[in-house]
TORDO-246456 format. One record per atom (N, C-alpha, C, O, CB): residue in one letter; x, y, z. Coordinates in steps of 0.02 Angstrom, whole numbers, padded with zeros to 5 digits, always signed. Atoms other than C-alpha are relative to their C-alpha. Glycine has a CB too. Example, Ala and Ser with C-alpha at 12.3 -4.5 7.8 and 13.67 -1.06 7.14 Angstrom:
% TORDO-246456
a+00045-00059+00000/a+00615-00225+00390/a+00045+00060+00000/a+00097+00059+00033/a-00050+00001+00062/s-00042-00059-00003/s+00684-00053+00357/s-00039+00055+00037/s-00014+00110+00045/s+00020+00023-00071/
This chain:
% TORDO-246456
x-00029-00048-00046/x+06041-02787+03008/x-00028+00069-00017/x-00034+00091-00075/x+00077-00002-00004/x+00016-00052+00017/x+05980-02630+03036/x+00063+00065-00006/x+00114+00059+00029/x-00051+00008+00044/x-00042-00067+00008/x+06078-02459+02992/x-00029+00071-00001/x-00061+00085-00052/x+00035-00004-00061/x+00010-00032+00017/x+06044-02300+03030/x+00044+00065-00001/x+00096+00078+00030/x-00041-00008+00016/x-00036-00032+00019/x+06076-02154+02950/x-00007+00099+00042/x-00061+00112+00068/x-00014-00019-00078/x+00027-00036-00044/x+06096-01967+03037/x-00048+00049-00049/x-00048+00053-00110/x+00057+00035+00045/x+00064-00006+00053/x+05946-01881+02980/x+00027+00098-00038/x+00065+00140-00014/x-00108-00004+00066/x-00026-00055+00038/x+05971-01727+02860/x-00021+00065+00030/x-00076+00077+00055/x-00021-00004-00070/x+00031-00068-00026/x+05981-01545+02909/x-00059+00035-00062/x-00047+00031-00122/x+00073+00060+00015/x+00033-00030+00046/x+05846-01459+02820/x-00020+00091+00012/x-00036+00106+00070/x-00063-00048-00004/x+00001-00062+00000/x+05826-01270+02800/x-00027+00047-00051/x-00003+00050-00107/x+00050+00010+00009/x+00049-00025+00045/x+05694-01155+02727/x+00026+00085+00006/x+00056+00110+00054/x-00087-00021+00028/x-00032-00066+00005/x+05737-00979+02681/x-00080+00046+00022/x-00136+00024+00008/x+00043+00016-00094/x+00048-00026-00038/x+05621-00842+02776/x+00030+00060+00018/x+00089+00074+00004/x-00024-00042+00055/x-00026-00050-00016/x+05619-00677+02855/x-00028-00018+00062/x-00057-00070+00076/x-00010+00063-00035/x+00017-00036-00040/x+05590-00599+02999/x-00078+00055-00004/x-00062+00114-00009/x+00059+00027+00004/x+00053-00053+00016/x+05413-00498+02979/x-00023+00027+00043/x-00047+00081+00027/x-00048-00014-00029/x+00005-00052-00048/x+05380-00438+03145/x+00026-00017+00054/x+00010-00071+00078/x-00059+00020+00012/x-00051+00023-00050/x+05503-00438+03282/x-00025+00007+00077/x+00015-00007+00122/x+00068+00044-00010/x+00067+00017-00063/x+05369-00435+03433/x-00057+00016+00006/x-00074+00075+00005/x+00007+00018+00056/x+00075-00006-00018/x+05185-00471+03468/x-00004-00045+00046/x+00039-00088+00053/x-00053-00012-00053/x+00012+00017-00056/x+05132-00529+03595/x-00066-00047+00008/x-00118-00020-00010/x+00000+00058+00034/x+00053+00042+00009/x+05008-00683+03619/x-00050+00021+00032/x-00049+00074+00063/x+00010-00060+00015/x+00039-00025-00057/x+04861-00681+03704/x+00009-00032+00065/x-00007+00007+00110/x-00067-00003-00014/x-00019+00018-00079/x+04905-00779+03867/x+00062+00043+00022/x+00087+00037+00078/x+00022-00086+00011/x-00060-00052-00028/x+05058-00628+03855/x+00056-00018-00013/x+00101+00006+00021/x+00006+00013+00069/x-00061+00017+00016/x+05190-00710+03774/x+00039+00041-00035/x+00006+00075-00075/x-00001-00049-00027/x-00035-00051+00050/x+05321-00607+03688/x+00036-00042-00064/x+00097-00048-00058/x+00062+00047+00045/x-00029+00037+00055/x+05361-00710+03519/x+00000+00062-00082/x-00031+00114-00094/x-00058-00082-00008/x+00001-00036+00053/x+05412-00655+03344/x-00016-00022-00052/x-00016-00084-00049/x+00044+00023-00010/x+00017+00056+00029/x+05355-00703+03186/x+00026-00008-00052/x+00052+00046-00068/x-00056-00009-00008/x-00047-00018+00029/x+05444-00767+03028/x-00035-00042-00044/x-00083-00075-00025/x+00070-00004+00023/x+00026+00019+00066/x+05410-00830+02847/x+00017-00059-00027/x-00001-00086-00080/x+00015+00042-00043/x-00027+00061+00038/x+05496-00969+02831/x-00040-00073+00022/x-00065-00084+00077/x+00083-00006+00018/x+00067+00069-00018/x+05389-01150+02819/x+00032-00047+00062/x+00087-00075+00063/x-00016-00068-00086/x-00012+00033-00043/x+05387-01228+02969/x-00067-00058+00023/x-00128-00053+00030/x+00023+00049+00047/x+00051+00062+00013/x+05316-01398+02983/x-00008-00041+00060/x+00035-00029+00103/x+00025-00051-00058/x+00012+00040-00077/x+05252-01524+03135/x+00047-00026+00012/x+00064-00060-00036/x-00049-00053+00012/x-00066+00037-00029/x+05404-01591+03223/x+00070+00059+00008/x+00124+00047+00034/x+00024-00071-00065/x-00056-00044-00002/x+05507-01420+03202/x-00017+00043+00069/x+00030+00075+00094/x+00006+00048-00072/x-00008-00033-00065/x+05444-01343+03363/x+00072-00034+00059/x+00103-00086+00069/x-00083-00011+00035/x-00080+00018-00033/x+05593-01321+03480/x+00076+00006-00046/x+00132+00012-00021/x-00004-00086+00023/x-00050+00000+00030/x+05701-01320+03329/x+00034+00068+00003/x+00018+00110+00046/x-00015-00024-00060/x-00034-00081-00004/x+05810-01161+03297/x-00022+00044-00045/x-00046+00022-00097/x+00075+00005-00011/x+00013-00031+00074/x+05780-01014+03189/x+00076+00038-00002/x+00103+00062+00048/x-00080+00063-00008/x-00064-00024-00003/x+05945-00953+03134/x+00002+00053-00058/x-00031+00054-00110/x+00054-00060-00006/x-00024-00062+00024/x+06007-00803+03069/x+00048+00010-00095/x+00080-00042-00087/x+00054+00017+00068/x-00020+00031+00045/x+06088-00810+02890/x+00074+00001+00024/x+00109-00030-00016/x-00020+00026-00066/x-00065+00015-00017/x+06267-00797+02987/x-00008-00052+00055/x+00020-00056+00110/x+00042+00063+00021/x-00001+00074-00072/x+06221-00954+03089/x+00000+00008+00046/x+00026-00037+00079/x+00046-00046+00015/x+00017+00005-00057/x+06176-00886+03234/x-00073-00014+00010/x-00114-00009-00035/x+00022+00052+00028/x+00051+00028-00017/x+06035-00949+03337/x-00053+00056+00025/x-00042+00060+00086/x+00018-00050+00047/x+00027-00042-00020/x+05896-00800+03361/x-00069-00014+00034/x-00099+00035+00056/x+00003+00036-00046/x+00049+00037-00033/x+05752-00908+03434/x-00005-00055-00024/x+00032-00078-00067/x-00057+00024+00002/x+00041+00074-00002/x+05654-01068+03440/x-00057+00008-00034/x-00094+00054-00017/x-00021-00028+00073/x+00071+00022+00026/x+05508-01123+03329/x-00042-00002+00065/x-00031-00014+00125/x+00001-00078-00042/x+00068+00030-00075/x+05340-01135+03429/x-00032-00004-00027/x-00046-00064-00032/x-00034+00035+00066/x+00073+00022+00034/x+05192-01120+03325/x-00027+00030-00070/x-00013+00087-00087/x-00057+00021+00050/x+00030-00044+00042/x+05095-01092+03172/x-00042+00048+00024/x-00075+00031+00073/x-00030-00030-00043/x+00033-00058-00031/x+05010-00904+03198/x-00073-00017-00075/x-00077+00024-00121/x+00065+00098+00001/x+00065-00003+00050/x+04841-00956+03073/x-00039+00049+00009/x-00048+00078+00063/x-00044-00056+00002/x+00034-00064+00004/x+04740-00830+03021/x-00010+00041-00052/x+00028+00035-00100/x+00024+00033+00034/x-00001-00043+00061/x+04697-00712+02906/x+00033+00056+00022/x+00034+00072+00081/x-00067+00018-00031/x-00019-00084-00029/x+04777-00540+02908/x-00042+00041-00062/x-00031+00102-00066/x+00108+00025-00001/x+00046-00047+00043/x+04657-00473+02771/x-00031-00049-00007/x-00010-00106-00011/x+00019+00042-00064/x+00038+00055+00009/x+04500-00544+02751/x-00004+00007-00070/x-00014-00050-00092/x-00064-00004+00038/x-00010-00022+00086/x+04508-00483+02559/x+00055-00023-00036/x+00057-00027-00098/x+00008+00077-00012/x-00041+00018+00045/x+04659-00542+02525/x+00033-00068+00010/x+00021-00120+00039/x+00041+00048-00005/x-00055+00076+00019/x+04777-00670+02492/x+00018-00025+00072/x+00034+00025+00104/x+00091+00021-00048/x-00029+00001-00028/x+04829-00763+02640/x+00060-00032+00018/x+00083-00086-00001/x-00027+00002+00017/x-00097+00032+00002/x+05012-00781+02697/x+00013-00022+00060/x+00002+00009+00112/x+00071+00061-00015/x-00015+00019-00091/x+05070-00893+02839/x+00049+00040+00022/x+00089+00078-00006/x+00030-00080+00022/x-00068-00032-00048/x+05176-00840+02975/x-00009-00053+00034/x-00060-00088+00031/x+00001+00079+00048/x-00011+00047-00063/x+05240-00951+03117/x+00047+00038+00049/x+00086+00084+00034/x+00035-00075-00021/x-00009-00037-00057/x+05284-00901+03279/x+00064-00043+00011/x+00082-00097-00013/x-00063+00002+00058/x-00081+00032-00017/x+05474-00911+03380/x-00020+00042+00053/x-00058+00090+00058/x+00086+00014-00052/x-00020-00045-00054/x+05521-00866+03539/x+00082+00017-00003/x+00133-00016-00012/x-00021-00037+00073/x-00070-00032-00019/x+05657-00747+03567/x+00054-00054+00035/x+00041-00087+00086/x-00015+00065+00055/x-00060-00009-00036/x+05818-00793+03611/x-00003+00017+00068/x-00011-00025+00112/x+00037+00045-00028/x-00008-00020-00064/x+05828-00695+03753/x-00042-00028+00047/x-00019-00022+00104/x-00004+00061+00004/x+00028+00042-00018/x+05708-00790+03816/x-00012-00068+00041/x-00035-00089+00094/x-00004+00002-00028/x-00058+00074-00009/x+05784-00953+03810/x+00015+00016+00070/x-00016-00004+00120/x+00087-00004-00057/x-00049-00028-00025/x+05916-00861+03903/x-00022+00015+00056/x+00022-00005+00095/x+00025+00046-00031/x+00025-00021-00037/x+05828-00802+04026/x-00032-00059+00042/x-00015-00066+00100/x-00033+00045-00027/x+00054+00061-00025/x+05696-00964+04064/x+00091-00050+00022/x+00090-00062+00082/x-00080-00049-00093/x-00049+00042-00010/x+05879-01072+04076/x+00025+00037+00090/x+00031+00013+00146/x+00062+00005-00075/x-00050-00018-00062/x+05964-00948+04198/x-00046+00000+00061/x-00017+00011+00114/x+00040+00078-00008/x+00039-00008-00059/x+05793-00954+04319/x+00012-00068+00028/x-00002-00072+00088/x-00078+00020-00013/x+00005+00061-00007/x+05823-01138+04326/x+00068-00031+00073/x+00083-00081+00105/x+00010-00028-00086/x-00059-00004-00055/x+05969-01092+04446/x+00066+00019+00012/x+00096+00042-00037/x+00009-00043+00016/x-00072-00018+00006/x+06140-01059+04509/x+00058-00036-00029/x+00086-00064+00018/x+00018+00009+00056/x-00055+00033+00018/x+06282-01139+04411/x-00018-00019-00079/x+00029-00044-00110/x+00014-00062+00051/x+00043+00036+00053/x+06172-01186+04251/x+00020+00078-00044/x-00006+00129-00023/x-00102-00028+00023/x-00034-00048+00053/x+06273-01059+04095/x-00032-00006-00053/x-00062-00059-00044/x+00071-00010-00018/x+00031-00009+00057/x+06195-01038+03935/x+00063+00066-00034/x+00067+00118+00000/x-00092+00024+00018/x-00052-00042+00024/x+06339-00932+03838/x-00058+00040-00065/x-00087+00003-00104/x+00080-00053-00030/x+00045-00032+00074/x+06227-00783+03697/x+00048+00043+00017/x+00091+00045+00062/x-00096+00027-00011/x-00032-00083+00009/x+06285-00612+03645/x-00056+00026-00016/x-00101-00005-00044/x+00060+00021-00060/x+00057-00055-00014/x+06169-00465+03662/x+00016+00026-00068/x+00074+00046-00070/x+00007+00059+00073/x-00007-00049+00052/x+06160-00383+03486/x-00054+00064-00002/x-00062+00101-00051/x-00005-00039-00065/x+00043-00057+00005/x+06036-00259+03528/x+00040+00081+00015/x+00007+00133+00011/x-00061-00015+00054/
């Protein structure tokens, strides 16, 4: 018989390092320090009071000094975002955030 079990939350500690750039096809994402691995796109990035402040999307590879050391970043989309792409989807369709800006 099979059993399964529910699979574990896992959570990497990270910042915030720049809170918008902009891709080149014009996306507005932010980017953050914490390791994010294949299968976490779509996941959440959360806040250390458990709120939800975007979505994983991509590793940003690259160098940012060609001299020096390099440090990943990975890319999120905003929140507001979300929020926004949900409510185009139509009339009656709620998504509940709070604006902290």
């Amino acid at each position: 018989m099979l059993t399964l079990r529910e699979a574990p939350v896992v959570m990497q500690q990270g910042a915030v390092t720049s809170e918008t750039v902009t891709a080149l096809p014009g996306e507005r994402l932010f980017l953050f320090s914490a390791i994010s691995r294949p299968g976490n796109s779509g996941g959440p990035v959360m806040s250390e009071d458990g709120y939800v402040v975007g979505l994983c999307n991509v590793d940003a590879r690259g160098e940012y000094c060609p001299t020096g050391a390099f440090s990943p970043h990975y890319c999120g989309i905003p929140g507001q975002i979300v929020v926004d792409a949900v409510r185009s989807l139509g009339p009656g369709i709620q998504l509940p955030f709070e604006d902290y800006e």
